[in-house]
C-alpha positions in Angstrom: -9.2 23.7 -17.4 -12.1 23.5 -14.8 -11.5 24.5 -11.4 -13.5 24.0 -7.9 -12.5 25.4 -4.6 -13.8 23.0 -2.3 -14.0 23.8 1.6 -14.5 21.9 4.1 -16.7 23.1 7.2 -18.1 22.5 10.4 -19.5 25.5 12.7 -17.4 27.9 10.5 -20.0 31.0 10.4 -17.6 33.3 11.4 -15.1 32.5 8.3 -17.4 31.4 5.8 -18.3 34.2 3.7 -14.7 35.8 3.4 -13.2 32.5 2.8 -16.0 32.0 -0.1 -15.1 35.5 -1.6 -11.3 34.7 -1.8 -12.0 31.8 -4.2 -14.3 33.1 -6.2 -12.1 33.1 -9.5 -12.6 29.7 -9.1 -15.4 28.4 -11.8 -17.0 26.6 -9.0 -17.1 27.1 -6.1 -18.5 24.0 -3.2 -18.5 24.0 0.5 -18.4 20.7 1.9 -19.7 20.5 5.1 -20.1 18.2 8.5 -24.0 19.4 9.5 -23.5 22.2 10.7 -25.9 23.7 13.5 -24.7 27.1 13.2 -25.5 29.3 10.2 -22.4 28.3 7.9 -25.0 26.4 5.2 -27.2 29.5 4.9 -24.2 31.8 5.0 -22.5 30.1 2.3 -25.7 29.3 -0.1 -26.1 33.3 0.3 -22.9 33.8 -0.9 -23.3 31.6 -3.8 -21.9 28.8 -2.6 -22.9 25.2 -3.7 -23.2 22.9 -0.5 -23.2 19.3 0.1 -23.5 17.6 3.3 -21.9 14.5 4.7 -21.3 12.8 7.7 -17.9 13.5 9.1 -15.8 10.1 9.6 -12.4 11.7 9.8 -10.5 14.1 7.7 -8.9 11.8 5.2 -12.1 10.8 4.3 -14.3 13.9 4.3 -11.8 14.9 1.9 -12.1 12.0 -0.6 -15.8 12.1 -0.4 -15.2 15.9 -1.6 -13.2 14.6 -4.3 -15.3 12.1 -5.7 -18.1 14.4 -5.5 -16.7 16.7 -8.1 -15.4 13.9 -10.5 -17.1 14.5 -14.1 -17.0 18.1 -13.4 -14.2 19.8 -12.9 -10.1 19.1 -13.9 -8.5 20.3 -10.8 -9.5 21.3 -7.3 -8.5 23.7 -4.9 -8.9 22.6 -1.1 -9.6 25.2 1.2 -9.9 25.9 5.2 -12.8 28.0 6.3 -9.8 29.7 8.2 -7.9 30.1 5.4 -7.8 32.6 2.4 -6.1 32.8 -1.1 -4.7 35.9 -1.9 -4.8 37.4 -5.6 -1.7 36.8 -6.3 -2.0 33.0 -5.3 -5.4 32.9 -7.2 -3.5 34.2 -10.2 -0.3 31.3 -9.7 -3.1 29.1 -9.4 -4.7 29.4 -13.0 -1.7 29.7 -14.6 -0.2 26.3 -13.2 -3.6 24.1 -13.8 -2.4 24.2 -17.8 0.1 21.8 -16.9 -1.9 18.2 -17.1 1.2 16.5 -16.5 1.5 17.6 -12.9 -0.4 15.7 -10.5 -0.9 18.3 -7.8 0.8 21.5 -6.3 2.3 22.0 -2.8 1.4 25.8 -1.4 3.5 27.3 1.3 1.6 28.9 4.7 1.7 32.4 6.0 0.1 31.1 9.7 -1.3 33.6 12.0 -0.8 32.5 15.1 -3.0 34.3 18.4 -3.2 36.6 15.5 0.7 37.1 14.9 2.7 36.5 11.4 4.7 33.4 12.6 7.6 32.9 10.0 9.8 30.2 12.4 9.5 27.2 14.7 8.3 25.3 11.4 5.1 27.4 10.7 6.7 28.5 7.6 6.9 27.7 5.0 4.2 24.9 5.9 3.7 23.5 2.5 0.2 22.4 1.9 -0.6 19.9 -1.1 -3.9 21.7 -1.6 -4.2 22.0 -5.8 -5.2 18.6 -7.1 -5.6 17.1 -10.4 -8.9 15.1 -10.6 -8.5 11.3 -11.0 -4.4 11.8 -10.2 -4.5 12.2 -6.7 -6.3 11.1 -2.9 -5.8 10.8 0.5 -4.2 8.3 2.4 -7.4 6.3 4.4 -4.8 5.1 7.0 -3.6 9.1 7.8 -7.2 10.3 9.0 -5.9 13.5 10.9 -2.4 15.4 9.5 -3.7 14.4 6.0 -1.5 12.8 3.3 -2.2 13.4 0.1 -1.3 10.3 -3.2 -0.3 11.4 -6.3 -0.1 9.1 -9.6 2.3 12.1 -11.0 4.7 14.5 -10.5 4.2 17.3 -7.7 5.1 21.4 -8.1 5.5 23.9 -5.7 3.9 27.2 -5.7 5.5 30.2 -5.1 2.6 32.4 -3.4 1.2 31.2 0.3 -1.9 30.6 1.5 -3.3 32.9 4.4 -4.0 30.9 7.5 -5.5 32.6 10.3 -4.8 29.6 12.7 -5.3 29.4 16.5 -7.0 32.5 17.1 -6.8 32.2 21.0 -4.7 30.1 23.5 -7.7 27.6 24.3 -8.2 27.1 21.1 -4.8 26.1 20.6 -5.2 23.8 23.2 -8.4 22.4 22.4 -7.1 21.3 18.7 -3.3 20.1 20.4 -5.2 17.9 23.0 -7.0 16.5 20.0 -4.0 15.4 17.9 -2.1 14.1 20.7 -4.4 11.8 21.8 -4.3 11.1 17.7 -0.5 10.7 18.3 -0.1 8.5 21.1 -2.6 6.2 19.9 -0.4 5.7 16.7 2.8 5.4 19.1 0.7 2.3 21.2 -0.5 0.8 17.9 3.1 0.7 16.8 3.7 -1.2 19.9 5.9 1.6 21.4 6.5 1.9 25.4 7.0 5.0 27.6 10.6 5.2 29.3 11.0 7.5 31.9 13.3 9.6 30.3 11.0 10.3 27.0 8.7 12.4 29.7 12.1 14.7 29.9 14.1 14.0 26.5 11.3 14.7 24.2 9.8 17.7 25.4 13.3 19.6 25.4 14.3 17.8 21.8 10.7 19.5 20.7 11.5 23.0 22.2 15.3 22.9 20.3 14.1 21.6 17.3 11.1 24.4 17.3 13.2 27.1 18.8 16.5 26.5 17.3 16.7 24.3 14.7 13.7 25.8 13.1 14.7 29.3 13.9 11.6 30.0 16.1 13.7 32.6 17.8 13.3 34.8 14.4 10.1 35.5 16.5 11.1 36.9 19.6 8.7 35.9 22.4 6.2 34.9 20.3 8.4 32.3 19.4 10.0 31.3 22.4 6.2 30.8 23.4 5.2 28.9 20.6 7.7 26.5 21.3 7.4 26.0 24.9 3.8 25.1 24.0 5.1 22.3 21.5 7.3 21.2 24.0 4.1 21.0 26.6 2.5 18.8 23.8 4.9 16.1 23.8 5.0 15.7 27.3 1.3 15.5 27.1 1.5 12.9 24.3 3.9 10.7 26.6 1.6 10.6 29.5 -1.4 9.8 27.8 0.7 7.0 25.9 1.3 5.8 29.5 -2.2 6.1 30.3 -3.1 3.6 27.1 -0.3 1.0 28.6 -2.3 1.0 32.2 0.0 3.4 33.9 -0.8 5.0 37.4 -4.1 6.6 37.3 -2.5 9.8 38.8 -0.3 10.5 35.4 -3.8 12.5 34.4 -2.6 15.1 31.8 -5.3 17.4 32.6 -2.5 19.6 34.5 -1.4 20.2 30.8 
């Protein structure tokens, strides 16, 4: 069977290369990228990288168009972040499990470095990602364009290996990328029709913190942890008031404060 790594990239000079040299037992190997304006394209073609550019719509997209750029030559695919990278072991897992036609696609748990720290609780583990797909058995929701959802026509296996993802490397990127997807959140909360009520700006954010802390064990990680989920709890709130915002609430209820 015929497998591609694909990743998808935009600005990713500083990850490119390493990422490309974890999936090189791959039989082909094709970065996908958004025009980038850094060096990742000359990066990647000197690491012997195939690359094909295309305008960036949204995720769910970018990733289709990946998909049906590889149809007629390869069986499977293995979808990987520039951020990310697949250990041996994985690789191995990997090549044995594309034998199986009758699976549709493989789920792979997530080791998630967070600020550069293992992060086992507060749901960042195990994180499963539905990364190894089976050409022609399997695409992406159009209507999910960030948070991805992948369609199978088929059954769906777990791996047993994780993924390496070196995620949130610093605090502003964290927020930079959690301002993103809650503005992505509370427009599907006022597209569902879904009002504000004074006590989701207070209910929410503590549910969030005792369902990352607790429920989710993000205690198992001391004050990296506790942080972690004080930070979730900050997003909520955040998603609330910009859900206000979208019904015409009071111009003062700007989240830039959070």
């Amino acid at each position: 069977m015929k497998l591609t790594a694909i990743i998808l990239t935009y600005n990713e000079a500083n990850h490119i290369q390493a990422c490309i040299e974890s999936v090189r037992f791959a039989d082909h190997v094709l970065v996908f990228d958004s025009f980038s304006n850094d060096e990742t394209v000359k990066l990647a073609q000197e690491a012997g990288a195939a690359v094909v550019q295309h305008r960036f719509e949204d995720y769910a997209s970018q990733r289709n168009a990946a998909l049906k750029a590889v149809e007629g030559q390869a069986d499977w695919v293995l979808f990987v972040d520039a951020d990310e990278r697949v250990t041996p072991e994985l690789a191995a897992e990997v090549r044995r499990v594309i034998e199986q036609p009758a699976i549709a696609g493989w789920r792979i748990p997530r080791h998630n470095y967070i600020f550069g720290k293992l992060t086992q609780g507060a749901g960042w583990f195990p994180d499963y990602q539905t990364r190894v797909l089976r050409i022609g058995a399997a695409h992406y929701d159009p209507d999910r364009q960030v948070h991805e959802l992948v369609l199978l026509d088929g059954p769906e296996g777990t791996l047993e290996n994780p993924l390496v993802h070196y995620n949130y490397a610093s605090l502003d990127q964290f927020h930079r990328k959690q301002r993103a997807y809650s503005a992505y959140d509370a427009q599907i909360l006022y597209e569902q029709g879904i009002r504000p009520k004074p006590q989701n700006y207070v209910l929410q954010p503590l549910r969030q913190f005792w369902w990352r802390f607790v429920t989710l064990k993000g205690y198992q990680d001391g004050w990296h942890g506790l942080r972690l989920s004080l930070l979730m709890a900050r997003y909520e709130l955040r998603k609330y008031i910009l859900l206000r915002q979208m019904w015409g609430g009071a111009e003062d209820d700007r989240p830039g404060f959070i």
